[in-house]
N, C-alpha and C positions, 0 to 999 in steps of 0.2 A: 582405603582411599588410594592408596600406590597404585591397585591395579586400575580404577578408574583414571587415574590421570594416565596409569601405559596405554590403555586404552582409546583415551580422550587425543593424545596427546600424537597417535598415529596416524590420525582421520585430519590434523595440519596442513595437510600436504592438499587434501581435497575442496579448503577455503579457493571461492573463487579468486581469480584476478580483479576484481573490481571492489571485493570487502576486503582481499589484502590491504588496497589503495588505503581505504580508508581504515584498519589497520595500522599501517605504516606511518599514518599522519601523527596517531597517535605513541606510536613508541619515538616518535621525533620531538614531541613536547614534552612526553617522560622524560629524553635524554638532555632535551636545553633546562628542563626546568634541574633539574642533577645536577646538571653542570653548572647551574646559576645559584642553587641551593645548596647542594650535596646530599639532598634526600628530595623524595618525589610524593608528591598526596595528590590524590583521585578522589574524588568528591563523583558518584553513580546519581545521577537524576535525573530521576520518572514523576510521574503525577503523584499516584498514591504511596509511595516507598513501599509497595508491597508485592512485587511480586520480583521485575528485569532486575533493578538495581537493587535488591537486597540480594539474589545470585550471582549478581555481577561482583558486588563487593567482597560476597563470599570468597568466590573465583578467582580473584585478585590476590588475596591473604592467603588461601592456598597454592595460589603459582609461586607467588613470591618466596615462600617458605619451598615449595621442591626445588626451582631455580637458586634458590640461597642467595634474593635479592631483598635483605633488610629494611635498605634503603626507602622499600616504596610501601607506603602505610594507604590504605582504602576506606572511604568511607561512605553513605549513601543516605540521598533526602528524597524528600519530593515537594511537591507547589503545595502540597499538604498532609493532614496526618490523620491515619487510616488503621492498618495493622497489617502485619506480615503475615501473608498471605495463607491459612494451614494449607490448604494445598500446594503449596510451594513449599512450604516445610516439609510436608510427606515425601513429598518426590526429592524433595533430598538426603531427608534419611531414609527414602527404598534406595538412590547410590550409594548406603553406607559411612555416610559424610554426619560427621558426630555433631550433629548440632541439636541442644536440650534446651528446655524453658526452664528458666530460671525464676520468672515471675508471673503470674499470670494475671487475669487482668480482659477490658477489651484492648489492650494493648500490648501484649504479652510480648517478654523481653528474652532472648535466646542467647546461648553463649556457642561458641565453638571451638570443639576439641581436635589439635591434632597432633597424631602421635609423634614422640620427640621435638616438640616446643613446647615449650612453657604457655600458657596459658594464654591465649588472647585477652589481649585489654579491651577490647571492641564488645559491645554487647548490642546486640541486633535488636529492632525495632523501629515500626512507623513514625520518622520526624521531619521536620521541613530541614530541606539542605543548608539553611542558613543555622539549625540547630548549634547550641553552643557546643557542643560533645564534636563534632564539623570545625574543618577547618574555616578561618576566615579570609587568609588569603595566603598569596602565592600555592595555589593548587590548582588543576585541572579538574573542571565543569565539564562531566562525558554525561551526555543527556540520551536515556536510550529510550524516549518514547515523544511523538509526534507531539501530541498536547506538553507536555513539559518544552519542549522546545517553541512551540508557539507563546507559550508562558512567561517564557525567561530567554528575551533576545539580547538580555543584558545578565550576566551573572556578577553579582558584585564582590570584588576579591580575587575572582580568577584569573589567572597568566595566563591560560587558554579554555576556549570554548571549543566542543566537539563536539558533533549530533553523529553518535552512528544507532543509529534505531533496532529495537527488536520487535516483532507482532509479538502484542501479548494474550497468555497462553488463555485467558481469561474467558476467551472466543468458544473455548472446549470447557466450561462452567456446566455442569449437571449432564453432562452429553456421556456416552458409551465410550468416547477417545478422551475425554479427562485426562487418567492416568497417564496415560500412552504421550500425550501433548504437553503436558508438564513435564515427564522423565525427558523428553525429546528438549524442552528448553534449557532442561538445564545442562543436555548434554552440547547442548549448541553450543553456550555461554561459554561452555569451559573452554571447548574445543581454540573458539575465537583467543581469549585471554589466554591462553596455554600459549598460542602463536604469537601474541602481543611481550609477552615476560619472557619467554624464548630468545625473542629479535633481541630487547632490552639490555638482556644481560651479557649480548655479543658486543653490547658498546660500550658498559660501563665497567 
């Protein structure tokens, strides 16, 4: 995983100027919420919780931990519950990124390993963001899809609301670019949040 985040973590430079913006809005309510709490929770919500915001949340738990930013715990819902996506699972362990079922099920539950922490307490799976395993408030509502944002113009509990959106990869479902457009989102994801826990950790 080291060498995907050197990797991930080189291509920061190439975020435009208009996703930094929005970006930047966000590692400013990381830092007020910090500063107003002393730890920071990210609440990822998409529609289905299966595909943006379970990589986003991954993405978050892994930056945190290379940046040596404790403080900031990640979690991910959606308007409803669905399952995690296996195509989104495969293309993250083709990056090498350790994440196993644990339960299976139609709603199969994943743990993720990485090397030199202790064990994540987080166990991944399709739930509504308001889930009790979910913060209930003083967190940050990052809604990374169109419909969950039309859904939820009011997040209840949140200190702040964010919409930065991803196209989800869902588009390339049984097509020849599949693989190729999933491995690409989630190298997207990281790239962005690599750049977000980067900023973060210059202010706290």
């Amino acid at each position: 995983m080291k060498d995907l985040i050197r990797k991930l973590h080189a291509n920061t430079e190439k975020i435009s100027a208009e996703r930094k913006f929005d970006l930047d809005l966000l590692v400013q309510a990381m830092y007020e919420l910090h500063k107003n709490c002393g730890e920071i929770s990210v609440n990822v919500i998409c529609t289905h919780n299966s595909r943006r915001s379970q990589v986003a949340q991954l993405w978050f738990i892994m930056a945190a931990h290379h940046f040596d930013v404790p403080c900031l715990k990640a979690y991910s819902g959606g308007t409803e519950v669905t399952a995690f996506n296996d195509r989104m699972v495969k293309a993250l362990q083709s990056h090498e990124i350790d994440l196993s079922e644990i339960s299976g099920g139609t709603n199969p539950v994943y743990a993720l390993h990485i090397a030199g922490a202790e064990k994540s307490a987080h166990q991944f799976f399709s739930k509504t963001y308001d889930d009790p395993v979910n913060p209930a408030k003083e967190y940050i509502a990052l809604i990374v899809c169109d419909s969950a944002d039309e859904k939820c113009p009011i997040v209840v509990g949140a200190s702040h609301r964010l919409f930065i959106p991803y196209v989800d990869p869902k588009q390339a479902d049984d097509t020849d670019q599949e693989s190729h457009v999933y491995r690409a989102k989630v190298e997207e994801i990281g790239i962005e949040i690599l750049y977000t826990i980067e900023q973060l950790k210059k202010l706290i």
